[in-house]
C-alpha positions as CSV (number, residue, x, y, z in Angstrom):
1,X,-35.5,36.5,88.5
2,X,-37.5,33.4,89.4
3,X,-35.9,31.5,91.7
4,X,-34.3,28.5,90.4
5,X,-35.5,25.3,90.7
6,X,-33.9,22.6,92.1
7,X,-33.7,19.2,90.4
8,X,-35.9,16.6,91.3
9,X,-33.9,13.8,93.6
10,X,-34.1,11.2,91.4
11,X,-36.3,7.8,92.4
12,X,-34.9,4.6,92.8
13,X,-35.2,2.5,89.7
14,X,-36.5,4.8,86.8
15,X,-34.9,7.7,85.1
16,X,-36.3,11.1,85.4
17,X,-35.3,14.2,83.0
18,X,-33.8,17.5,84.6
19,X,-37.1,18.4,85.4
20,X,-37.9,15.0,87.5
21,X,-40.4,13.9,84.9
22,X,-39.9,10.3,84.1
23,X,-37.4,9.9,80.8
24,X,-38.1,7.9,78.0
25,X,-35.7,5.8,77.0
26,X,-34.2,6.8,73.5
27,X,-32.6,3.5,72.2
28,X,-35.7,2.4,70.6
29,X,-36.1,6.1,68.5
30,X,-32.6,6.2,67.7
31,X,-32.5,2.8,66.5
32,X,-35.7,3.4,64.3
33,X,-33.6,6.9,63.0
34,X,-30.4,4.7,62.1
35,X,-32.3,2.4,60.6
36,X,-33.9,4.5,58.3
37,X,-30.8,6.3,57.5
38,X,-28.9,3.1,56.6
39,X,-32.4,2.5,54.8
40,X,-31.9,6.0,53.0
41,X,-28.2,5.3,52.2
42,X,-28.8,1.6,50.7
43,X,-31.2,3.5,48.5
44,X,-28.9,6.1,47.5
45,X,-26.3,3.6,46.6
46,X,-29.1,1.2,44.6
47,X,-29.7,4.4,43.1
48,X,-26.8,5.7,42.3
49,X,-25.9,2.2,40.8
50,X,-28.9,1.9,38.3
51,X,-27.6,5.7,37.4
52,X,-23.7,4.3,36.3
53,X,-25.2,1.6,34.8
54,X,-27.0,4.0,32.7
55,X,-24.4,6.3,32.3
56,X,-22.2,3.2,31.2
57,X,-24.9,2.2,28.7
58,X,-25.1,5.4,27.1
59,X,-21.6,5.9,26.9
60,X,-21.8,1.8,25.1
61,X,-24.2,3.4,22.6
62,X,-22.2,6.3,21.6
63,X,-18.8,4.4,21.7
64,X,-21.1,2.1,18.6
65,X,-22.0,4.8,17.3
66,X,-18.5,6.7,16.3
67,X,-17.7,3.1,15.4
68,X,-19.9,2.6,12.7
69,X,-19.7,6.2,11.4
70,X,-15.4,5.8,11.6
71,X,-16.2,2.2,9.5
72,X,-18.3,4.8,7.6
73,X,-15.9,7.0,7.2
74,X,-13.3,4.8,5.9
75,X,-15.5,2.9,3.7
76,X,-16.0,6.1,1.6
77,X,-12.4,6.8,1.4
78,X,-11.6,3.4,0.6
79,X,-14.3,4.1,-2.6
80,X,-12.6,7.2,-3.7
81,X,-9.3,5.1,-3.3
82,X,-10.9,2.6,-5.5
83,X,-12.6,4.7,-8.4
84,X,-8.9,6.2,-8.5
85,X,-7.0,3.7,-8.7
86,X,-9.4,2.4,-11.7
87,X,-9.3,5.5,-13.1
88,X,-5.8,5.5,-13.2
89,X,-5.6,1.9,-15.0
90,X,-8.3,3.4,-17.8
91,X,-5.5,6.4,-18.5
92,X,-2.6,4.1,-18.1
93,X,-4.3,1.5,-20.8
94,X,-5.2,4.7,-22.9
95,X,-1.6,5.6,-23.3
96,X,-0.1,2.3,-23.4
97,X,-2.5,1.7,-26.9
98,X,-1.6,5.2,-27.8
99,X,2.1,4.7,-27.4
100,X,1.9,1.0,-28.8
101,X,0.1,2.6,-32.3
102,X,2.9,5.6,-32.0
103,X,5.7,2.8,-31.7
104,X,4.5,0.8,-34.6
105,X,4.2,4.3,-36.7
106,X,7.0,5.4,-35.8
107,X,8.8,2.3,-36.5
108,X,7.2,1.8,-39.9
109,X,8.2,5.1,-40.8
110,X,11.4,4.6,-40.2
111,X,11.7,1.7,-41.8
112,X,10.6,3.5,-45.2
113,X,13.0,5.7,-44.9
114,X,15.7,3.5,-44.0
115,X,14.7,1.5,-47.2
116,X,14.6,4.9,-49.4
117,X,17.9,5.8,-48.2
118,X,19.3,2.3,-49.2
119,X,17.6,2.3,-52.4
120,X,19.0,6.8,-53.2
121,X,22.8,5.4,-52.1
122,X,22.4,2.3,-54.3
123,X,21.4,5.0,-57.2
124,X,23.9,7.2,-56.1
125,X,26.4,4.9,-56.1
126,X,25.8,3.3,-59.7
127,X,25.7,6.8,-60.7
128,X,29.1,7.3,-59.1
129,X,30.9,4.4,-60.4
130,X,29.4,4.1,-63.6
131,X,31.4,6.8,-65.3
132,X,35.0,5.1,-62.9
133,X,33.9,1.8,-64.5
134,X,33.5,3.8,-67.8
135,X,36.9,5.1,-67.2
136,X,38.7,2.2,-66.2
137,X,37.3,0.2,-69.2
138,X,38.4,3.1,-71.6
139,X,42.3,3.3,-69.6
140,X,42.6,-0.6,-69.8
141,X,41.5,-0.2,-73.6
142,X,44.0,2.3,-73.9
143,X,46.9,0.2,-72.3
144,X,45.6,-2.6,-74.7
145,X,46.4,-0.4,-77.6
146,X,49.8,1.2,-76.2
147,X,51.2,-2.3,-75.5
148,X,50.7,-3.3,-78.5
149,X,51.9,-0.2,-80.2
150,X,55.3,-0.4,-78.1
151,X,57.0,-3.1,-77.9
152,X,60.0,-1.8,-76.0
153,X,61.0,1.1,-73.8
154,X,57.5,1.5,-72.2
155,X,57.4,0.8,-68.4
156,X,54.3,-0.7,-68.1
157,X,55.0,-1.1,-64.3
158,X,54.7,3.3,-64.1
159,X,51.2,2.9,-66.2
160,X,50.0,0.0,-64.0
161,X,50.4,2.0,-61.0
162,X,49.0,5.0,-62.5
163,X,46.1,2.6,-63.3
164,X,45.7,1.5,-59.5
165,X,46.3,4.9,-58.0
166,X,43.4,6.2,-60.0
167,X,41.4,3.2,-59.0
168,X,41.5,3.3,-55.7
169,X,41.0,7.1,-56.1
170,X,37.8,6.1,-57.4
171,X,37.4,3.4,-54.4
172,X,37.8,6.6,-52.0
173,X,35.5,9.2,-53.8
174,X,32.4,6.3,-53.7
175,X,33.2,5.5,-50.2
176,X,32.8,9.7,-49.7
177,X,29.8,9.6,-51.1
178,X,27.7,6.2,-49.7
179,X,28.8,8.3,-46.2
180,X,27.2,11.1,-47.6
181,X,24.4,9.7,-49.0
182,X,23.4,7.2,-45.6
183,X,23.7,10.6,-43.5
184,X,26.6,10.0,-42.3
C-alpha cells in the first residue's frame, strides 16, 4: 500500500481541498443550480397551468355539448308528446261526432216508436171500449124499456148497481190493457 499522504497544512487566508490544492468556492455554482431549478419549477407550474386550463376548457366543451343534445333529447320527446296529444284530440272529436249522430238516431228512433206505441194503445183502446160503450148504451136502453114496462116492484137501486159494477169492470179491463199495450 502507498503510503498515505498527509494533508496539506492549510495557508493562511485561502481554502485548499484535501489535497491542498486551492478550493473554489461553491456559492456561486450552487446559486446558478438553484436558480435554474426554481427556473425549471416556475416552468413546470406555468406549464402545468396552461394544461388545467385546457383540461377545464375541454371539460367546458363537452359539459355544452351533452347540454345541447339533453335539450335535444327532450325537444323530440316533447314532439312525440305533441303529435299525441293531437292525435288523441282527432279520435276524441271523431267519436264525439260519432256519438252526437248515434244520440240524435237513437233519440229519433225512439221517439217513433214512442209515437207508434201511443197511436197502437189509442187503437187498442177504442177497440176495447167501443164494444163496453156498445154495451152500456144497449143496458141503459134496456133499463129505459124495463122502467117503463114496470112500474112497481122493480128495485131499480139492484139494476143501477149492476150497471156500475159492470162499468167499472169495464174501467179495469181497459186500464189492463193500455198497461199492456205501453209495455208495461
Amino acid at each position: 500500500m502507498p503510503a498515505r499522504e498527509e494533508p496539506p497544512t492549510a495557508r493562511a487566508g485561502l481554502p485548499v481541498d484535501w489535497r491542498g490544492n486551492p478550493a473554489i468556492d461553491p456559492t456561486a455554482n450552487v446559486t446558478a443550480q438553484l436558480l435554474a431549478a426554481v427556473t425549471r419549477l416556475d416552468d413546470l407550474r406555468e406549464s402545468e397551468a396552461l394544461h388545467v386550463r385546457e383540461i377545464m376548457a375541454l371539460h367546458d366543451e363537452h359539459a355544452k355539448e351533452l347540454r345541447r343534445a339533453e335539450a335535444a333529447r327532450i325537444d323530440a320527446i316533447r314532439t312525440v308528446d305533441v303529435a299525441a296529444v293531437r292525435a288523441a284530440a282527432e279520435v276524441s272529436a271523431t267519436q264525439a261526432t260519432t256519438l252526437a249522430a248515434q244520440v240524435s238516431t237513437s233519440a229519433e228512433t225512439l221517439r217513433n216508436q214512442v209515437q207508434a206505441a201511443a197511436t197502437a194503445a189509442t187503437v187498442a183502446l177504442a177497440a176495447a171500449l167501443d164494444p163496453i160503450q156498445k154495451d152500456i148504451a144497449d143496458l141503459r136502453r134496456a133499463q129505459y124499456e124495463q122502467q117503463g114496462q114496470r112500474q112497481s116492484g122493480v128495485d131499480s137501486r139492484a139494476l143501477l148497481a149492476s150497471v156500475i159494477g159492470f162499468v167499472l169492470f169495464v174501467i179495469v179491463v181497459a186500464g189492463f190493457i193500455i198497461t199492456l199495450t205501453s209495455g208495461g
